[in-house]
C-alpha positions in Angstrom: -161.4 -12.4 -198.4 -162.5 -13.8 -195.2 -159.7 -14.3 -192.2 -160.5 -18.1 -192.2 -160.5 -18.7 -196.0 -156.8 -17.0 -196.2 -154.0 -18.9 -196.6 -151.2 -16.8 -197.3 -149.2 -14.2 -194.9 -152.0 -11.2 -194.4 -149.5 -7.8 -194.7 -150.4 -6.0 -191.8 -151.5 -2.2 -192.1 -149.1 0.2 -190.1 -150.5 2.7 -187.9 -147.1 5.0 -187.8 -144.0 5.5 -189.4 -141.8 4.8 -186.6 -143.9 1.3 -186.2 -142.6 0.3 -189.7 -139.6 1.4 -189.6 -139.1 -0.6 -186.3 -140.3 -3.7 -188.2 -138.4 -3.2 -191.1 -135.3 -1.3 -190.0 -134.9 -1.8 -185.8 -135.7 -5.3 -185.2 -133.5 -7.0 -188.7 -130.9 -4.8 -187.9 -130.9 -5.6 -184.2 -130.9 -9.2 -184.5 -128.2 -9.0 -187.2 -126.0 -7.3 -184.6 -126.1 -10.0 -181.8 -125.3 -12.7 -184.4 -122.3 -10.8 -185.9 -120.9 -10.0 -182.4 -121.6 -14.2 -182.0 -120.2 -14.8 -184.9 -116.9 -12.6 -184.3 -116.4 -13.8 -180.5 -116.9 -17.4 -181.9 -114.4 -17.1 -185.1 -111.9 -14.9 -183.6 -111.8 -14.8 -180.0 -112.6 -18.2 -179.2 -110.9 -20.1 -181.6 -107.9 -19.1 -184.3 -108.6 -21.8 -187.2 -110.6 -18.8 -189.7 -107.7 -16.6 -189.0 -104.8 -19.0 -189.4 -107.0 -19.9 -192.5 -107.0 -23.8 -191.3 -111.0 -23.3 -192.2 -112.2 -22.3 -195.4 -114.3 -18.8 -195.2 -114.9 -15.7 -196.5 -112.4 -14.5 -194.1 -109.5 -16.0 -196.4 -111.0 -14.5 -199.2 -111.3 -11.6 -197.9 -107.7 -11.1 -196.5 -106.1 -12.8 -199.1 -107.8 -11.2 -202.4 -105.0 -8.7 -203.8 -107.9 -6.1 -205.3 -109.3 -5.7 -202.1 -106.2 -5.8 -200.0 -104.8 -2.8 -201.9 -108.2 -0.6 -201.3 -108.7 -1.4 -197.9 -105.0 -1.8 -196.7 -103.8 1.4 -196.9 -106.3 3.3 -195.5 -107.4 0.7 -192.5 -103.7 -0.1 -191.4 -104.5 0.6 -187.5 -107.7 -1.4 -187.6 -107.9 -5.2 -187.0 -108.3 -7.1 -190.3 -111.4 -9.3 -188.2 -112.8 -5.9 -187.2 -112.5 -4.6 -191.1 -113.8 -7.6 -191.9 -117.3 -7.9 -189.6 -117.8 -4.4 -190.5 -117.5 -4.9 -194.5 -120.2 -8.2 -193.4 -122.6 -5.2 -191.7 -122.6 -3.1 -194.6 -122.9 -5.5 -197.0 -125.9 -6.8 -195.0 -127.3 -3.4 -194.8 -127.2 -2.7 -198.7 -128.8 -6.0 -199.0 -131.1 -5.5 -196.8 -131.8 -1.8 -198.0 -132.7 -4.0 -201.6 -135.1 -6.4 -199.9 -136.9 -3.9 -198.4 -137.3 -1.9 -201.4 -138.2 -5.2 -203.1 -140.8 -5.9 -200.9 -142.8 -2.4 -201.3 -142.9 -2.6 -205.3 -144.2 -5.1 -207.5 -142.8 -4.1 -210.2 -138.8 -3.7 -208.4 -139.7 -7.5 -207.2 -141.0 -8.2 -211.0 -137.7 -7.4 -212.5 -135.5 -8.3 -209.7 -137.0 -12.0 -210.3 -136.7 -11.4 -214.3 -133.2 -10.4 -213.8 -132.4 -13.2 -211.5 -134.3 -16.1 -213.7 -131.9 -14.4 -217.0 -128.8 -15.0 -214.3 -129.5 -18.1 -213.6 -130.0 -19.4 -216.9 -126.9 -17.8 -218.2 -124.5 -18.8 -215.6 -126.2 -22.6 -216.0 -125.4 -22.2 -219.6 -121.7 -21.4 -219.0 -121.4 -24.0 -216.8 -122.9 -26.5 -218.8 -120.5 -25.5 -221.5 -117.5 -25.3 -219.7 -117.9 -28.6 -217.4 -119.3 -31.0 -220.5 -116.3 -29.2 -222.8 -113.4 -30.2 -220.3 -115.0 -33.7 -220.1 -115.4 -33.7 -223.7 -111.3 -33.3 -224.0 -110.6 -35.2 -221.4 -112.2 -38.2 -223.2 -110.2 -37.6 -226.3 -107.6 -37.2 -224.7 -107.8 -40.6 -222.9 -108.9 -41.8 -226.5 -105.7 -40.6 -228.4 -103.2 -42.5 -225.4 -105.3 -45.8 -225.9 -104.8 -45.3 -229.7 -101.4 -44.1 -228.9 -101.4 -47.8 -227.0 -103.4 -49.8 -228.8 -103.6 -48.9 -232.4 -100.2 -47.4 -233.3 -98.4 -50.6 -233.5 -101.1 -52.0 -235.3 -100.7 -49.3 -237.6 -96.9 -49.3 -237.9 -97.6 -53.2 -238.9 -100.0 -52.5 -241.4 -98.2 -49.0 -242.9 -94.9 -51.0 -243.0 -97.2 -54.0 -245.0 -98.8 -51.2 -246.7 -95.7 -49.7 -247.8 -94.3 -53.3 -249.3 -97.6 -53.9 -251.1 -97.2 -50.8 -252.8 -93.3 -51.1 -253.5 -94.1 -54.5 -254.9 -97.2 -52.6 -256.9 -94.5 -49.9 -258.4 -92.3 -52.4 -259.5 -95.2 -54.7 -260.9 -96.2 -51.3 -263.3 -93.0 -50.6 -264.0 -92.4 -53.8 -265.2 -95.5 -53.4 -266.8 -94.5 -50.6 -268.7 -91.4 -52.0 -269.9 -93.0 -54.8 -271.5 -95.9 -53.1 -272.8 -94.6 -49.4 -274.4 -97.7 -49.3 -276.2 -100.3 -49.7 -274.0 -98.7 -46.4 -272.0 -98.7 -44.6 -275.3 -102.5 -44.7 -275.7 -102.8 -43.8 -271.8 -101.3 -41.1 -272.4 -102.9 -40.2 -276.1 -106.4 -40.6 -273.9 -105.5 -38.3 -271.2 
């Protein structure tokens, strides 16, 4: 296609090895360093709010998650935890970015990357959906059973206690009824 009928990104042909891997490897990697070391200076040098945990971060998480305290603590005891931490950041960014680039030279990685991501997403939307809607669900009855607990239990208690002397009076109306008619039971009972 013609330069000025394209609209997308145009890949661009590389003449080396050590030009690609400069584009892909140098230059992200680079750039990822000065914001970590901006990142670090600003969250631990500059101010103590992540490390107090007065902030909400990964940090926290981090620091305070037992599975990951018991790997890393023993064998990192003479290392800063912020230091353990930034450098658990870089290589975590350099797996992902190890992934991406892989992702971007094959189709068919990027095919069922996007499969497997679209399956994700559906799945964990599916469990949330069930497990949000279900607690809301209870809650409701919940808050229905205390209004009935409020509202229609006396009403009940009223009407069972009414009930109850309806059928007490009811009882004593048959058995009344029995006693002055013996032979009406005697055929009930010849029929059954």
């Amino acid at each position: 296609m013609p330069a000025d009928q394209q609209r997308f990104f145009t890949i661009k042909a590389y003449d080396s090895w050590e030009q690609w891997f400069s584009d892909f490897f140098v230059y992200p990697i680079a750039l990822y360093l000065v914001w970590v070391i901006f990142y670090g200076i600003v969250t631990f040098v500059i101010t103590d709010k992540v490390r107090e945990y007065k902030i909400d971060s990964v940090y926290k998480t981090f620091t305070t998650n037992p599975s990951l305290n018991k790997k890393f603590a023993p064998i990192l005891k003479f290392v800063p935890t912020p230091i353990v931490f930034l450098t658990s950041h870089f290589l975590v960014f350099l797996s992902m970015h190890f992934i991406g680039v892989l992702v971007w030279h094959s189709f068919v990685l990027h095919l069922l990357m996007e499969v497997f991501l679209l399956e994700y997403a559906v799945y964990q939307g599916a469990n949330y959906y069930m497990d949000y809607f279900s607690k809301q669900y209870e809650k409701q009855l919940a808050n229905l059973a205390m209004l009935e607990e409020s509202v229609v239990t006396p009403t009940l208690t009223r009407s069972q206690s009414n009930q109850s002397n309806l059928a007490r009076k009811l009882s004593s109306a048959s058995a009344n009824d029995d006693k002055q008619n013996p032979a009406s039971n005697e055929d009930q009972k010849k029929k059954q």
